[in-house]
Backbone as CSV, one residue per row, in Angstrom:
resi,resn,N_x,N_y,N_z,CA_x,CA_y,CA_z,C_x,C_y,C_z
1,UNK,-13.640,-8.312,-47.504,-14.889,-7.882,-46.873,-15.440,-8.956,-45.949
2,UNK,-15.237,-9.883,-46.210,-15.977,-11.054,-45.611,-15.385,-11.715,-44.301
3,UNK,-13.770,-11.158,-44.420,-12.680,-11.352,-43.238,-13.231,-10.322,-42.395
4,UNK,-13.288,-9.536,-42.591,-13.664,-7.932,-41.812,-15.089,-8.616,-41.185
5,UNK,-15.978,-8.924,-41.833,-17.138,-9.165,-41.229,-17.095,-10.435,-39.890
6,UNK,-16.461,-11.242,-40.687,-16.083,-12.477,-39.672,-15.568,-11.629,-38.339
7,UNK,-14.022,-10.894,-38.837,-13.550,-10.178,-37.198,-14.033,-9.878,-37.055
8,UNK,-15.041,-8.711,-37.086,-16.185,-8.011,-36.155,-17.340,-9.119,-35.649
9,UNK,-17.729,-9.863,-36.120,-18.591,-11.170,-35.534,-18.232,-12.154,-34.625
10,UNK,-16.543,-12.570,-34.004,-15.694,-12.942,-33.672,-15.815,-11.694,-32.358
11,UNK,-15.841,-10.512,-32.612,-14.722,-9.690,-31.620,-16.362,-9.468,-30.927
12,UNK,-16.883,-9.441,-31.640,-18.976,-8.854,-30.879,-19.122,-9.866,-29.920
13,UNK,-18.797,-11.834,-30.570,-19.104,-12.259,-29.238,-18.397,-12.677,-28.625
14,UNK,-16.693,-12.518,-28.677,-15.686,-12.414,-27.644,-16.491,-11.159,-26.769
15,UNK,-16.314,-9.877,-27.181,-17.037,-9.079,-25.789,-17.883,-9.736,-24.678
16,UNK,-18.741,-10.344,-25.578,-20.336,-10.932,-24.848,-20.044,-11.521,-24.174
17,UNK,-19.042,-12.890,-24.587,-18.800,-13.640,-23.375,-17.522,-13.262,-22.070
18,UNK,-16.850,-12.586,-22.177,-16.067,-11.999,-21.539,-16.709,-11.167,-20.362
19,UNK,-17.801,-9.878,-21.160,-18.383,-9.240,-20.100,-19.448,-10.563,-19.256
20,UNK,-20.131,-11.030,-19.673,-20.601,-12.260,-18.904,-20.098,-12.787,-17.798
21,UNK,-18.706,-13.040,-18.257,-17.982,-13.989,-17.222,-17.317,-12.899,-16.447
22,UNK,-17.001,-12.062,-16.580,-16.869,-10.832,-15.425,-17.500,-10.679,-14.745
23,UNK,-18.814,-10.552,-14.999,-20.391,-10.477,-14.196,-20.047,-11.418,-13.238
24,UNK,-19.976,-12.360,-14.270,-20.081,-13.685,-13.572,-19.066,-14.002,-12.094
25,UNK,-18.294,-13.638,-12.211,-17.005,-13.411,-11.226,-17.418,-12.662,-10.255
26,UNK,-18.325,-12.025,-10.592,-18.621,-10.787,-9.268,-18.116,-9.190,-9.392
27,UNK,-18.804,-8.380,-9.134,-18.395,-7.034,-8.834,-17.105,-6.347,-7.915
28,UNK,-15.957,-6.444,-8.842,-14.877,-5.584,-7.900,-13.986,-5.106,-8.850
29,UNK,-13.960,-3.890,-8.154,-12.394,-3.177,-8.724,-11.283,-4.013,-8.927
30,UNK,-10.008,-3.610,-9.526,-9.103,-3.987,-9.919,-8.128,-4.043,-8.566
31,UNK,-8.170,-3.076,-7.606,-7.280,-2.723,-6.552,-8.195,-3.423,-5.189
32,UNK,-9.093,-4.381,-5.548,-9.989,-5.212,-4.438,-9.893,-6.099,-4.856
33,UNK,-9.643,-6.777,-5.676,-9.311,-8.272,-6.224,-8.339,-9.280,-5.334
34,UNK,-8.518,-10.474,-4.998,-7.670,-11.036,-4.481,-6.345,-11.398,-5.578
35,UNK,-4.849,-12.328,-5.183,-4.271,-11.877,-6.259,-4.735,-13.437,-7.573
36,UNK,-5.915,-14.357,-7.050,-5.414,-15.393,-8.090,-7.175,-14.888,-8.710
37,UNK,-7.497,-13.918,-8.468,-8.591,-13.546,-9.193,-8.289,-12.470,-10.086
38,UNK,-6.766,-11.661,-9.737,-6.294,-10.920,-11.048,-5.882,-11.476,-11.785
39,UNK,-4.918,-12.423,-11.677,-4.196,-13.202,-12.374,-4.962,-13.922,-13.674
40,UNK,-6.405,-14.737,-12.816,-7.345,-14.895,-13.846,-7.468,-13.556,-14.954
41,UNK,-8.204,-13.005,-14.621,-8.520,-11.719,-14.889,-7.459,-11.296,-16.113
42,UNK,-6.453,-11.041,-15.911,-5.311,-10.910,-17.116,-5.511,-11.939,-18.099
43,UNK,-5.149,-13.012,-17.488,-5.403,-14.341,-18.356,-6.620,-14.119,-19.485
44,UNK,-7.475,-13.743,-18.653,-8.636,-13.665,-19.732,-8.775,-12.709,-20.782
45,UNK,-7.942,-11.410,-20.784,-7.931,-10.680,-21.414,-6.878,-11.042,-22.291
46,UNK,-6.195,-11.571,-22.192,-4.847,-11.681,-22.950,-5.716,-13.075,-23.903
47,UNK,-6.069,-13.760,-23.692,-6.642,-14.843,-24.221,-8.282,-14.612,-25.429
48,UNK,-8.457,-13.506,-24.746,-9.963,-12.913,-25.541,-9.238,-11.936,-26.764
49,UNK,-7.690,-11.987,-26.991,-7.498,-11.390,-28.148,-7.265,-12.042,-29.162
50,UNK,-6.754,-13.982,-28.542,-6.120,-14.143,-29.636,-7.064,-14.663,-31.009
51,UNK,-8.309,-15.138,-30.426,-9.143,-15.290,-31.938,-9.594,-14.197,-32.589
52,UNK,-9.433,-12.746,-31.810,-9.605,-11.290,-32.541,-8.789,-11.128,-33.746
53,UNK,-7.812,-11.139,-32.869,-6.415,-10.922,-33.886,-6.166,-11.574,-35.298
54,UNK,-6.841,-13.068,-34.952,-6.786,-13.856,-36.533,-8.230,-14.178,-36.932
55,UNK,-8.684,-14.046,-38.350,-9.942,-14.246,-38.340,-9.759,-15.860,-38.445
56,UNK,-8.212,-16.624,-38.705,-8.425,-18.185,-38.986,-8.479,-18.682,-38.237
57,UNK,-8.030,-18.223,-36.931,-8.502,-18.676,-35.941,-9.938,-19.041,-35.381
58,UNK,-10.320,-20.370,-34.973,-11.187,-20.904,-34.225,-11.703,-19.632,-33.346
59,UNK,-13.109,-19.533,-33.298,-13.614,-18.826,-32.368,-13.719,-20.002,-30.777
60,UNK,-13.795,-20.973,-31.214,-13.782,-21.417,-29.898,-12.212,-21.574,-29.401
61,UNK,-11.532,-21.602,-29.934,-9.931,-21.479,-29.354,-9.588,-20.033,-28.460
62,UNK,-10.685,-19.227,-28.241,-10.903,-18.340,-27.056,-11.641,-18.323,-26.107
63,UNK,-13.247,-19.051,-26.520,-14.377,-18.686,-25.704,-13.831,-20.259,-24.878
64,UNK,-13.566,-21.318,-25.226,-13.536,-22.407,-24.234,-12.295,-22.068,-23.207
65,UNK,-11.170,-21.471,-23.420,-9.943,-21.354,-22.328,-10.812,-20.344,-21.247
66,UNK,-11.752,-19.833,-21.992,-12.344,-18.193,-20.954,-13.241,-18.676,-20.122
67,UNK,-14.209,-19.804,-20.573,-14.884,-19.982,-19.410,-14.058,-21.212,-18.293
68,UNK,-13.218,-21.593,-19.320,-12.627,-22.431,-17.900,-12.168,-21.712,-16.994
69,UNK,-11.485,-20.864,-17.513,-10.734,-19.842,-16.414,-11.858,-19.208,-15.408
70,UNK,-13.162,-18.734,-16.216,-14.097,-18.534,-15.334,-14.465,-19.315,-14.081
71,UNK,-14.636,-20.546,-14.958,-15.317,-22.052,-13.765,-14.520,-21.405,-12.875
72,UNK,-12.627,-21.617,-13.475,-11.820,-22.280,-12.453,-11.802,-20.812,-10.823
73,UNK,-12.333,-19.714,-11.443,-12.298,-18.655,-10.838,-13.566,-18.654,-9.491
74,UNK,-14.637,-19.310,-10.176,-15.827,-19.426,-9.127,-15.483,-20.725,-8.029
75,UNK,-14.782,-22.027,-8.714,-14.120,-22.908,-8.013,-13.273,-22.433,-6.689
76,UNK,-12.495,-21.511,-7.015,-11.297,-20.941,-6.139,-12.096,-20.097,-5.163
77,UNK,-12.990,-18.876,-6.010,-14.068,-18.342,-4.617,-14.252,-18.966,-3.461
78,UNK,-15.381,-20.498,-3.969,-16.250,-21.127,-3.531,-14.928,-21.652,-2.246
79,UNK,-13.748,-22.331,-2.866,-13.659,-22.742,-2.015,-12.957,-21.789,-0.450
80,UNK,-12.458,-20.885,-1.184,-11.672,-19.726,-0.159,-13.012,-18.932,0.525
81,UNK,-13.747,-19.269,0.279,-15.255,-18.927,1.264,-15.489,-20.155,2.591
82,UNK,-15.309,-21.274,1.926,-15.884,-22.502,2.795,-14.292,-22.728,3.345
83,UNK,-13.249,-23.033,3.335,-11.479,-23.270,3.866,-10.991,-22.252,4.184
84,UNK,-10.474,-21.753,5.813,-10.095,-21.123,6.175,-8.299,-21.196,5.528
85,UNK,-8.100,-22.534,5.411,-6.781,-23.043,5.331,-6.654,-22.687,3.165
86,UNK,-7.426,-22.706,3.056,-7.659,-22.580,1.467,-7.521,-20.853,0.944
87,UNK,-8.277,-20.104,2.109,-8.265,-18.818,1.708,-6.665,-18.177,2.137
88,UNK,-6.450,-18.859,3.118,-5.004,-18.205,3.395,-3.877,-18.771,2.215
89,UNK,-4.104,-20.195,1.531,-3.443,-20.510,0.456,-3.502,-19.452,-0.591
90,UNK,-5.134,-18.720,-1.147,-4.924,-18.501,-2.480,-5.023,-16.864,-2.280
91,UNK,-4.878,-16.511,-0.924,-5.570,-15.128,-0.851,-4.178,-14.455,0.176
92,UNK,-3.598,-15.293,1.037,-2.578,-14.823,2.104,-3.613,-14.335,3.385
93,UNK,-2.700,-13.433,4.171,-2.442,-13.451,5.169,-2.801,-11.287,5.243
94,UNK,-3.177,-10.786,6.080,-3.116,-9.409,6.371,-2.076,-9.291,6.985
95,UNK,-0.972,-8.400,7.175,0.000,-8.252,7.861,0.799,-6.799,8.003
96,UNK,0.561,-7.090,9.543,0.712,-5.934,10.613,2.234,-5.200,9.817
97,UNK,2.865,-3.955,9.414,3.392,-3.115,8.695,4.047,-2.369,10.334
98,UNK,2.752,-1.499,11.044,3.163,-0.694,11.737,2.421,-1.057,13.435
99,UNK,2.791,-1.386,14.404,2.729,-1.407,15.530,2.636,-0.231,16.370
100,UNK,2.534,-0.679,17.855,2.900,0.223,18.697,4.148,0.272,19.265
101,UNK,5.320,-0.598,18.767,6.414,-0.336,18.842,7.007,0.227,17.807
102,UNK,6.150,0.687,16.504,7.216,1.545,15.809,6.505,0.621,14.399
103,UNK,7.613,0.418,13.408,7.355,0.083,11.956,8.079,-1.166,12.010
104,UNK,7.272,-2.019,11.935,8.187,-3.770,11.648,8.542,-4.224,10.445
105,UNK,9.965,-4.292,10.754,11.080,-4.456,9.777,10.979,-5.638,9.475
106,UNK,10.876,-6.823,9.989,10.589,-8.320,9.665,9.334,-8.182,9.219
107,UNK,8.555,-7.556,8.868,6.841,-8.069,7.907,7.085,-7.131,6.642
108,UNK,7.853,-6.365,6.971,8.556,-5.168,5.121,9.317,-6.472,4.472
109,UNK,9.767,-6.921,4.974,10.819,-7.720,4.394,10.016,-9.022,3.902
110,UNK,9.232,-9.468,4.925,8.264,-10.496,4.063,7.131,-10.121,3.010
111,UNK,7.061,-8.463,2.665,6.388,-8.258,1.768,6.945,-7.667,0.572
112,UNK,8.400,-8.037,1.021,9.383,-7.401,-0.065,9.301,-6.016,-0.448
113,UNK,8.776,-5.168,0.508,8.653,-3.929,0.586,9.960,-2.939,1.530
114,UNK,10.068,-2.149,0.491,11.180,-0.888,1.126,10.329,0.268,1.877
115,UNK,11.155,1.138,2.550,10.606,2.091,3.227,9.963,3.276,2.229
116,UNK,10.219,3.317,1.165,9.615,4.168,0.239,8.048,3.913,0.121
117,UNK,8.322,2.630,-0.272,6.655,1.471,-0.506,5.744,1.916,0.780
118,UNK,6.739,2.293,1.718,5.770,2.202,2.697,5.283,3.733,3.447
119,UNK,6.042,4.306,3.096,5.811,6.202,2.691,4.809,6.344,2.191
120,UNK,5.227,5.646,0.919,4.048,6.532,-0.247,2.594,5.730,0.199
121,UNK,2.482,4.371,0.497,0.913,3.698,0.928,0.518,4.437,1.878
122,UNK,1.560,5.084,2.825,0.923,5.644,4.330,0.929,7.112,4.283
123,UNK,1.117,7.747,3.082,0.493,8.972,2.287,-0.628,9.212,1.458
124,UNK,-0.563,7.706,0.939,-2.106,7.380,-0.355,-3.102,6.921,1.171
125,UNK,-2.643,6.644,1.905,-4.207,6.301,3.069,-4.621,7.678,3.768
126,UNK,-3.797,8.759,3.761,-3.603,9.812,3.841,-3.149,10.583,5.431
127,UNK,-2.220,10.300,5.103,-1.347,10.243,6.654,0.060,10.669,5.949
128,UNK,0.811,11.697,6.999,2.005,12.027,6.828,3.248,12.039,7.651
129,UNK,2.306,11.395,8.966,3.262,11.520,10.096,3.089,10.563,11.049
130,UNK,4.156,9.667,10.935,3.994,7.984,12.241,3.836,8.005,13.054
131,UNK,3.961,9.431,13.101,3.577,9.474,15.168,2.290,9.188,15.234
132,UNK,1.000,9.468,13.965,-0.406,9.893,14.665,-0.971,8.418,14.178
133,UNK,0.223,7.252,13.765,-0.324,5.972,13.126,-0.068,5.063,14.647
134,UNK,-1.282,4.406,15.342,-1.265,3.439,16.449,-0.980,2.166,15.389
135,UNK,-1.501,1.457,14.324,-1.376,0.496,13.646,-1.589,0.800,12.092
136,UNK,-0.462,-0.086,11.391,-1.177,0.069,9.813,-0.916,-1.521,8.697
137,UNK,-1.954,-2.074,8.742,-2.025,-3.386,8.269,-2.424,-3.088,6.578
138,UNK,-1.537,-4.373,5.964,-1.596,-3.916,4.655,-2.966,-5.653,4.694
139,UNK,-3.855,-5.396,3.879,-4.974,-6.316,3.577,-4.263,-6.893,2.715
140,UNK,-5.137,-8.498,2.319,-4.941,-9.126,1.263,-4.478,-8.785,-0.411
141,UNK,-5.569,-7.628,-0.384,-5.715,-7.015,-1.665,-4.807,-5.852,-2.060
142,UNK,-4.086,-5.874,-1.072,-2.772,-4.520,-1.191,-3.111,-3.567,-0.880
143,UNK,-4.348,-3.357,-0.295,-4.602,-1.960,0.525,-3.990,-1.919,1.757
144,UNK,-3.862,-0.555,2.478,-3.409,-0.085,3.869,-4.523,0.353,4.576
145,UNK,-4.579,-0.316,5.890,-5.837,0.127,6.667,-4.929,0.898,8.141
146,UNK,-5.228,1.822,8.562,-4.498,3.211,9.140,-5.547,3.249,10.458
147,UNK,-4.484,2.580,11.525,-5.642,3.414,12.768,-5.178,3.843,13.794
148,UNK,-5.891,5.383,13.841,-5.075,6.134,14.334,-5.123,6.130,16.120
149,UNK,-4.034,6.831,16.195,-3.681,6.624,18.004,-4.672,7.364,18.745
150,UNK,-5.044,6.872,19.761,-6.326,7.535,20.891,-6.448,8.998,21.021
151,UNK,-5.167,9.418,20.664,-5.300,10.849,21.220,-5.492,12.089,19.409
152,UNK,-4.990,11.144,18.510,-5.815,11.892,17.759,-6.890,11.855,16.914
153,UNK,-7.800,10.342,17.567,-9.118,10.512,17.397,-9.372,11.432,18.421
154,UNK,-9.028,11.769,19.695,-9.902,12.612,20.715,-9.722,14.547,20.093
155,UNK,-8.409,14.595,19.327,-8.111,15.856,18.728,-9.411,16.161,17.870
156,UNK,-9.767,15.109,17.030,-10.569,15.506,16.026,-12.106,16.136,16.328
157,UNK,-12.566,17.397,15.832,-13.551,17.967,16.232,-14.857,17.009,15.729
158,UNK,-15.921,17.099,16.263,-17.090,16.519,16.067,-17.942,16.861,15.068
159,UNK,-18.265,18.180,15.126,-18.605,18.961,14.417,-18.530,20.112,13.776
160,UNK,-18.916,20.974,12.819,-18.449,22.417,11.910,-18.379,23.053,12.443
161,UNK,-19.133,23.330,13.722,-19.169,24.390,15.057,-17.915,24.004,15.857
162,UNK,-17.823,23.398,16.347,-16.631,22.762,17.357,-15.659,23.184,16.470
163,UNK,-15.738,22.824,15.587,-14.145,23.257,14.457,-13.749,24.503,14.592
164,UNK,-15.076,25.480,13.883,-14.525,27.097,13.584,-14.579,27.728,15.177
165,UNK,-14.918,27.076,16.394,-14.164,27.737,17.856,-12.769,27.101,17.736
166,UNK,-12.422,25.775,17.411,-11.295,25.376,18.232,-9.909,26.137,17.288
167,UNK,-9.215,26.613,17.523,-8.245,26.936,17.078,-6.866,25.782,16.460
168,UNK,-6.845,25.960,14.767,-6.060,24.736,14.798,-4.625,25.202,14.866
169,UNK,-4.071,23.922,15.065,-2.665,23.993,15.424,-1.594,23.909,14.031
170,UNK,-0.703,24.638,14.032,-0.061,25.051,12.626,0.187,23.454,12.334
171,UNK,0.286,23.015,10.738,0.437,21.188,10.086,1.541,21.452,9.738
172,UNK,1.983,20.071,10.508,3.968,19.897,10.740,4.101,18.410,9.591
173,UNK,5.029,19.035,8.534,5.476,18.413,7.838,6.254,17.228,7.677
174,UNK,6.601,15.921,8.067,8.154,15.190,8.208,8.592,15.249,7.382
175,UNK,10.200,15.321,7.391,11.349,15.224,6.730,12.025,14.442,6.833
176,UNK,11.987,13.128,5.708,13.057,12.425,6.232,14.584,12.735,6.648
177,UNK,14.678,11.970,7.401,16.456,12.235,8.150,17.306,11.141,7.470
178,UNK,16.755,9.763,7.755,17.423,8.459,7.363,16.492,7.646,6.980
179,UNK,16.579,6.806,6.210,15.645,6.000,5.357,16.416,4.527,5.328
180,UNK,16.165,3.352,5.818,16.745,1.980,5.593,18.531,2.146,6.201
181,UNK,18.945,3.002,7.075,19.974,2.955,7.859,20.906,4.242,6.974
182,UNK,20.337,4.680,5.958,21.131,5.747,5.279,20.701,7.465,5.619
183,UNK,21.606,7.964,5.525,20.937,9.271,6.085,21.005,10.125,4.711
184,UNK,19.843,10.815,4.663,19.354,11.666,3.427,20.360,13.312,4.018
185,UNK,21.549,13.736,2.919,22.404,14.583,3.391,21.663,16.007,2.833
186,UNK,20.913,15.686,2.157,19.742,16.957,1.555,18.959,17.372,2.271
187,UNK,18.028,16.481,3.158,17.329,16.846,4.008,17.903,17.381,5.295
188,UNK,18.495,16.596,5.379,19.439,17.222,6.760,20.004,19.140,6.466
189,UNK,20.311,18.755,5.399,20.576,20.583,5.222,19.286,21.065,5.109
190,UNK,18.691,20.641,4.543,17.606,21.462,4.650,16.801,21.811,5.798
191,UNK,17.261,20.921,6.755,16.561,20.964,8.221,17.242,21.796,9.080
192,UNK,18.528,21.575,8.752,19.729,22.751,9.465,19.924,21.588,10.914
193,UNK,20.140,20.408,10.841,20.728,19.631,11.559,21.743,18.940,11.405
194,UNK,22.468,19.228,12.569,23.982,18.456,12.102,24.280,16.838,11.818
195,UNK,24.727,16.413,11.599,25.191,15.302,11.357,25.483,14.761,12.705
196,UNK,26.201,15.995,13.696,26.632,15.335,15.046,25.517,15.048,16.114
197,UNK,24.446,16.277,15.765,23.416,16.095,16.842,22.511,14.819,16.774
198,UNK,22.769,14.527,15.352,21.460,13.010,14.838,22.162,12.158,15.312
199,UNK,23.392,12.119,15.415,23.910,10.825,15.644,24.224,10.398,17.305
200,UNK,23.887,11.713,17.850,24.190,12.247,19.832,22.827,11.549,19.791
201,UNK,21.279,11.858,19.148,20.304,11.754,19.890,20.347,9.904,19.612
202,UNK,20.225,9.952,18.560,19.986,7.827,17.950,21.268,7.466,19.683
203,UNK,22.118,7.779,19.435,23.313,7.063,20.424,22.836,6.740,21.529
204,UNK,22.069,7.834,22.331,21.210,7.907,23.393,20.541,6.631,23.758
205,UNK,19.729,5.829,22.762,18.901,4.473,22.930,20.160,3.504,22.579
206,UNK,21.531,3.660,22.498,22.622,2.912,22.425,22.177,2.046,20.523
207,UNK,21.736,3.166,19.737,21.628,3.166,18.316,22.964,3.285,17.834
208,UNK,22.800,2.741,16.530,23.710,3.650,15.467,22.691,4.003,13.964
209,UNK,23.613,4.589,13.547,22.586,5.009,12.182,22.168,3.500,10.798
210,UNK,23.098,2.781,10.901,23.072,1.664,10.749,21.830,0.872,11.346
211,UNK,21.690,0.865,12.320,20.260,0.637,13.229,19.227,0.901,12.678
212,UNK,18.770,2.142,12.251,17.531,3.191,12.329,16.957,2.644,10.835
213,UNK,15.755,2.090,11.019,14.916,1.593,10.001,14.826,3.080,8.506
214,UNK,14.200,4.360,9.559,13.308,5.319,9.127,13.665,6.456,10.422
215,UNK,13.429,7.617,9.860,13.803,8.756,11.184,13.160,10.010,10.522
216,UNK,12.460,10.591,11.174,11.588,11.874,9.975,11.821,12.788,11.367
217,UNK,11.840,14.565,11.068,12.006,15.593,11.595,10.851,16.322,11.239
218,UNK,10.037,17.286,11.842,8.955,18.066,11.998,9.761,19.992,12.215
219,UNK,9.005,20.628,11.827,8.946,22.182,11.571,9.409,22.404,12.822
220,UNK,8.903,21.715,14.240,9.121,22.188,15.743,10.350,21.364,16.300
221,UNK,11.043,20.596,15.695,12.060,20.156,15.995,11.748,18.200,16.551
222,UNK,10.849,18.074,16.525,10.151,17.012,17.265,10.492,15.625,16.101
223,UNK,11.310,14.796,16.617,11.648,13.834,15.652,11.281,12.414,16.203
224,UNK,10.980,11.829,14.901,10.235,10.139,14.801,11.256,9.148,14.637
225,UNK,12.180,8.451,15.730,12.886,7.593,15.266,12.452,5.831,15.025
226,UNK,12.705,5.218,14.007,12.018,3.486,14.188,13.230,2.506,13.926
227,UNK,14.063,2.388,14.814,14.916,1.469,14.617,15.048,-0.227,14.252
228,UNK,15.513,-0.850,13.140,15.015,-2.131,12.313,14.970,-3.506,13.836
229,UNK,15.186,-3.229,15.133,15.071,-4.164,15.512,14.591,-3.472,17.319
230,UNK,14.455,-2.428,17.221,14.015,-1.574,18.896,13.111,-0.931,18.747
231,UNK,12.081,-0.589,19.939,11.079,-0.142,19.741,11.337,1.270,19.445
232,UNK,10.041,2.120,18.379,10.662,3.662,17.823,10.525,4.455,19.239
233,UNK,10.583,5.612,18.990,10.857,6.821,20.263,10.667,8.320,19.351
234,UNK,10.397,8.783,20.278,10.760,10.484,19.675,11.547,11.278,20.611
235,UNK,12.271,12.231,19.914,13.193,12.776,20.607,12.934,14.267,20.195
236,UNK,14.123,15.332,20.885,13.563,16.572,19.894,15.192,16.775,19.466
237,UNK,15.210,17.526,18.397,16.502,17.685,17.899,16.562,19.477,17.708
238,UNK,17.670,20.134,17.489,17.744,21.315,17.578,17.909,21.900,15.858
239,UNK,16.975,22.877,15.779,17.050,22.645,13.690,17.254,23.969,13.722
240,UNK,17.638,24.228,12.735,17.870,25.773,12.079,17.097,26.143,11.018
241,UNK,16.340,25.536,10.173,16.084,25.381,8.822,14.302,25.117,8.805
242,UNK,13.907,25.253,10.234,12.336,25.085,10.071,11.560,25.624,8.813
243,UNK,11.500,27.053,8.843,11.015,27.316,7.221,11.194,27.151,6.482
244,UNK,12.087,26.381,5.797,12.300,25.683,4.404,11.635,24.374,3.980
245,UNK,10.498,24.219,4.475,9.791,23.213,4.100,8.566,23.053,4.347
């Protein structure tokens, strides 16, 4: 009984000081955090169990590692606020993903990111198609910031009125074709494009498929090529298979 009471007296002001020093850290989500303020962050949780776990354990053999980690957390703020050269140490660098030449293959690679990684972020920002992306920079914090090309901010209606006159235009799906120099043989059937015509149009910019970073196909035939070292292009390709997707 008296162990039981201790852990619960132990675990009441592990909470206390934990939520404190969270406070204390400042207000942010988990997916806004820089990365040596998650890192803390884990640390502290992993560390606020272990005098839970044993009641023989020292209560201060948790609360003193937690606020250091705290200090050491407001330390690192303070200084990545005041050192430009400090914040790029503990925080990095933003870095450009997608251009106006297409999708840069040398900044995937320094973020150790595949073309999938970079699908699915430029679907979660909510975008489905590279053509309508002018730039897409991934932030410090692992978010994607998406901005779109001149002409389809000028598409976009102003208002609820402007909308229900303007007539919209049927939403064209991409399909990948080739992904990291490999060609997806599923999609391609499913698109009803040959093997010979993808490889006639890439040839055209003196490509090979080997070349081609990423390559996506649309319902109207209208295709997105981004080759790992030439600027992308669109071409149109001849499909059979538009309604199947």
């Amino acid at each position: 009984m008296v162990v039981m009471l201790v852990v619960m007296l132990k675990s009441i002001i592990t909470f206390a000081v934990v939520f404190f020093v969270i406070r204390l850290m400042g207000k942010r989500q988990i997916g806004e955090m820089q990365p040596f303020e998650l890192v803390i962050t884990l640390i502290i949780a992993e560390v606020a169990c272990i005098p839970m776990n044993d009641s023989y354990i020292p209560l201060y053999y948790g609360i003193i590692p937690i606020v250091t980690l705290a200090t050491l957390a407001i330390v690192l703020s303070f200084l990545s606020r005041k050192s430009v050269k400090a914040r790029k140490f503990l925080s990095g660098s933003s870095v450009i993903v997608i251009d106006k030449d297409g999708i840069v293959y040398d900044n995937l690679q320094k973020l150790n990111m595949n073309m999938d990684d970079l699908v699915e972020a430029v679907r979660t920002a909510g975008y489905v198609d590279f053509t309508e992306i002018a730039y897409a920079i991934f932030e410090t914090n692992g978010k994607l910031c998406v901005v779109e090309k001149e002409e389809q901010q000028s598409e976009q209606p102003k208002d609820s009125e402007s909308q229900s006159e303007t007539p919209q235009a049927p939403a064209l799906l991409p399909l990948e074709l080739i992904v990291d120099g490999k060609i997806n043989n599923e999609n391609l059937q499913t698109a009803g494009v040959s093997v010979t015509d993808l490889t006639d149009a890439i040839a055209e910019k003196d490509l090979k498929i080997k070349d081609v970073l990423y390559c996506d196909v649309r319902q109207d035939g209208k295709t997105f090529v981004s080759p790992k070292k030439a600027r992308a292009f669109c071409c149109t390709l001849n499909i059979t298979g538009g309604n199947n997707w």
